[in-house]
C-alpha positions in Angstrom: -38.0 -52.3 -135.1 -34.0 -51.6 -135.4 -31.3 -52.3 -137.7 -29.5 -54.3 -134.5 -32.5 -56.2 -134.1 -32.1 -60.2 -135.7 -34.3 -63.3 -136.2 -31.8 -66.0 -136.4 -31.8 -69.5 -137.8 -29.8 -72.3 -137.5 -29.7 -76.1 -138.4 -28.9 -79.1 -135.6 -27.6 -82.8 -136.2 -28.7 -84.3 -132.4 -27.1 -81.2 -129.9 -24.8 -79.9 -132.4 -25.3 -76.8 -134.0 -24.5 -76.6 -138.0 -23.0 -73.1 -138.4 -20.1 -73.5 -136.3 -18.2 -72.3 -133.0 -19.5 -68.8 -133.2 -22.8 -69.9 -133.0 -24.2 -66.8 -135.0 -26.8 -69.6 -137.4 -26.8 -70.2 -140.7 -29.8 -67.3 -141.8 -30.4 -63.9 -140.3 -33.2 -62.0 -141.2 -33.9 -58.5 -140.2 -36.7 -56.0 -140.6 -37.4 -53.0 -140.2 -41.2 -52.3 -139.6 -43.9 -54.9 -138.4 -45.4 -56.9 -140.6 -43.4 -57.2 -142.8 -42.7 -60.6 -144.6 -39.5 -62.4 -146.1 -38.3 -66.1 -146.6 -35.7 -67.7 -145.6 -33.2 -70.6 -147.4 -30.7 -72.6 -145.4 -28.6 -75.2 -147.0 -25.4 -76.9 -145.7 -23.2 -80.1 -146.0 -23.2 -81.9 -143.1 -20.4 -84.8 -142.4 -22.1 -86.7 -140.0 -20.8 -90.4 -138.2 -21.7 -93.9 -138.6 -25.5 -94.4 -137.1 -29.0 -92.7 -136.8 -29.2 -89.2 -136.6 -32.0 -86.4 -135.6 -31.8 -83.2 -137.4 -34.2 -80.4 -136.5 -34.2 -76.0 -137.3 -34.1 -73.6 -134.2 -34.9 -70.0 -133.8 -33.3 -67.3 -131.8 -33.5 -63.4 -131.4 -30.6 -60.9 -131.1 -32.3 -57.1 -130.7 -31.1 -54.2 -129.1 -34.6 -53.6 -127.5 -37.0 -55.7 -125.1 -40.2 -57.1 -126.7 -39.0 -58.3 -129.7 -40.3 -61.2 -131.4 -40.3 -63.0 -134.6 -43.6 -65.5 -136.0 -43.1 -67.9 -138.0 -45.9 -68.3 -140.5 -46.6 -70.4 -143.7 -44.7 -73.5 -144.8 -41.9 -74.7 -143.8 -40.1 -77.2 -144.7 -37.1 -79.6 -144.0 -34.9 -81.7 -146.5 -31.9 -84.4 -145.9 -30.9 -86.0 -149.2 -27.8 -88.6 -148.7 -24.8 -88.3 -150.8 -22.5 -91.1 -152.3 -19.1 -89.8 -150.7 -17.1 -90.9 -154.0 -18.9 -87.6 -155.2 -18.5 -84.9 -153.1 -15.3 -82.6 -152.7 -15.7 -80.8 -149.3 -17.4 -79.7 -147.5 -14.5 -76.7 -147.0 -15.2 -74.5 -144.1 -14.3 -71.2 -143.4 -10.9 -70.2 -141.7 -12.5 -67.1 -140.2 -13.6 -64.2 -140.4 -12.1 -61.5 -142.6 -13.0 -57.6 -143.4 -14.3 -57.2 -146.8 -13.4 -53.0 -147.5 -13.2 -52.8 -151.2 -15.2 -52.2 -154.1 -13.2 -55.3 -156.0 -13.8 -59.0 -155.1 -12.0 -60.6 -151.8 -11.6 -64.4 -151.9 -13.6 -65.6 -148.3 -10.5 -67.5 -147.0 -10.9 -71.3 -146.6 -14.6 -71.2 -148.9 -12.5 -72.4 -152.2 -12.8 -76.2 -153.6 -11.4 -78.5 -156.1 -13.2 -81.4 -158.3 -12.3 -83.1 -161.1 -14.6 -83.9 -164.2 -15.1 -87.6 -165.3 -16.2 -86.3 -168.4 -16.8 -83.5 -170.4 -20.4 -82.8 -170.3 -20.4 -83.5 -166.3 -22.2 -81.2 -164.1 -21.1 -79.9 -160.6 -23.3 -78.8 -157.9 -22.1 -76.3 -155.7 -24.0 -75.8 -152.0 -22.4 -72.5 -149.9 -23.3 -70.4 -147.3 -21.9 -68.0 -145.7 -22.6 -64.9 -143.1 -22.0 -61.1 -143.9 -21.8 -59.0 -140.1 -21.8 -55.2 -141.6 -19.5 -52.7 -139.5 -22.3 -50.1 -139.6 -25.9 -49.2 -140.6 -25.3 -48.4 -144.4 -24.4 -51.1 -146.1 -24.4 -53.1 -149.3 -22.6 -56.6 -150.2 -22.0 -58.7 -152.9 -21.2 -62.6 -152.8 -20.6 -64.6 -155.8 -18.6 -67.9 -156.8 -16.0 -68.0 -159.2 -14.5 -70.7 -161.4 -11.0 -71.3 -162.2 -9.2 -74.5 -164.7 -6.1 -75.4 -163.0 -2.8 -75.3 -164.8 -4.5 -72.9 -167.0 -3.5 -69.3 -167.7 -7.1 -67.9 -168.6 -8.8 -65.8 -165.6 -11.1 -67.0 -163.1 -14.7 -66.7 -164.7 -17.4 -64.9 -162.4 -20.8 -67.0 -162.1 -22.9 -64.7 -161.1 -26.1 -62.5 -163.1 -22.9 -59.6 -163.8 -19.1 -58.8 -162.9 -21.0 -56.6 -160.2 -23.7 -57.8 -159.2 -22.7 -61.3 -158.7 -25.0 -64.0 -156.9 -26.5 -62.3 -154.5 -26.3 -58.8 -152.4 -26.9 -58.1 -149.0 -28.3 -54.1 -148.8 -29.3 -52.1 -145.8 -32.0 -50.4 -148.2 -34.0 -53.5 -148.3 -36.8 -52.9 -145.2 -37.0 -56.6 -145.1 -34.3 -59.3 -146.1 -32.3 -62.4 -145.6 -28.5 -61.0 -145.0 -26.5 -65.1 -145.1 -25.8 -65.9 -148.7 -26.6 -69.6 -149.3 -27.1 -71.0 -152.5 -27.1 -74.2 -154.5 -25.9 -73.6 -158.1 -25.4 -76.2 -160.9 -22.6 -75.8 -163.0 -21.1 -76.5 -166.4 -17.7 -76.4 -166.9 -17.8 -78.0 -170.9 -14.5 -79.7 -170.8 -12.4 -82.4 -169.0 -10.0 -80.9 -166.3 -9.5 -79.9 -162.8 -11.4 -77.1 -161.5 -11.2 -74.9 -158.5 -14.4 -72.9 -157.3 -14.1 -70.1 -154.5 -16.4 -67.7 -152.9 -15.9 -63.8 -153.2 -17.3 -61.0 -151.7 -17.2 -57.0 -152.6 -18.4 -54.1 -151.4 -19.8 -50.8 -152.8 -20.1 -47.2 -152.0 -22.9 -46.2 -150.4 -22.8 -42.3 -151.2 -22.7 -41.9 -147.3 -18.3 -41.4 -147.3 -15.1 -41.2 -150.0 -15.0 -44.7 -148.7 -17.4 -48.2 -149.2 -18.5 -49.3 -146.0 -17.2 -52.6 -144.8 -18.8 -56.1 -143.5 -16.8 -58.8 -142.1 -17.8 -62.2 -143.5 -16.4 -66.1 -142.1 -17.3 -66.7 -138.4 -19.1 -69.4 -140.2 -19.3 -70.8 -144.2 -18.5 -73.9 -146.1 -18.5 -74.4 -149.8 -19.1 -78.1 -151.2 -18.8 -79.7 -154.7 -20.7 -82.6 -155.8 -20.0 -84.1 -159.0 -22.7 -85.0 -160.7 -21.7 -87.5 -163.8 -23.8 -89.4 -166.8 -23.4 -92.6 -168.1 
């Protein structure tokens, strides 16, 4: 096995592929010994036309070697779940791709959406996902989503476990791992307002250099907000 080497994963509506003109899917895993294991989560707003539609998961391998291979064992499983469009903000799509080189968080360009509450105690779910392409063999990324109140002078509020950490972290320590941050995250606001939600991304020094080696993230990504209100 070899860093380079990549099972990748990718959603279809009919012939068209869900993660975008640069066709690099919406989950990559990697691994770095046989036999070893790890899940995988996709999850995307699709915008499809009027009319029936077939939607089905394909598999592909990028390696740097011949007679590599990836099995696919244990359950799998497939969801669609229709959305009244009077609720959803988005989905927002990536403008492309950008290199993420510093330790503090970088706004992904285009991944940022705006929805405004009903009422106070409303919910909102959020549904992202986006790539992360490291620009060598030591890495280690950060993704998170942060909340902001329009026409409101308080900072953005971080939503992830910590101001580091954030949601999730891409690492080349792991032997065996998932490297496209997708999520679905329901959140809170608490009060009645405008609020804008954006996806960030950081990276951190690896102990290798002076400097934190880089990824580039946005060939593909969208970020959706669904509002979900009470009675």
């Amino acid at each position: 096995s070899s860093e380079l080497n990549r099972g990748r994963f990718t959603l279809v509506r009919d012939d068209l592929g869900l993660d975008g003109l640069a066709d690099r899917g919406l989950q990559s895993v990697r691994s770095l010994g046989p036999n070893l294991h790890r899940s995988l989560l996709m999850a995307t707003v699709d915008e499809p036309g009027p009319g029936p539609h077939l939607y089905r998961v394909r598999a592909a391998v990028t390696a740097s070697e011949n007679g590599v291979s990836t099995t696919l064992q244990g359950e799998r499983q497939l969801s669609l779940i229709r959305l009244p469009g009077n609720l959803v903000c988005g989905p927002m799509h990536v403008s492309g791709p950008v290199e993420v080189t510093e330790e503090t968080w970088t706004e992904i360009p285009g991944l940022a959406v705006t929805i405004s509450l009903r009422k106070a105690r409303d919910r909102v779910l959020l549904v992202y996902h986006t790539d992360c392409n490291p620009l060598g063999h030591f890495y280690e990324a950060h993704f998170t989503l942060f909340r902001r109140k329009e026409a409101s002078a308080g900072p953005a509020q971080n939503l992830g476990f910590s101001e580091d950490f954030g949601m999730d972290m891409v690492f080349s320590d792991y032997t065996a791992s998932s490297e496209y941050p997708v999520g679905l995250f329901c959140d809170t606001p608490g009060s009645l307002g405008t609020w804008t939600y954006y996806l960030a991304a950081r990276v951190a020094n690896m102990g290798t250099s002076r400097e934190s080696p880089g990824v580039v993230v946005g060939y593909s990504g969208s970020l959706t907000a669904v509002l979900l209100t009470t009675r």
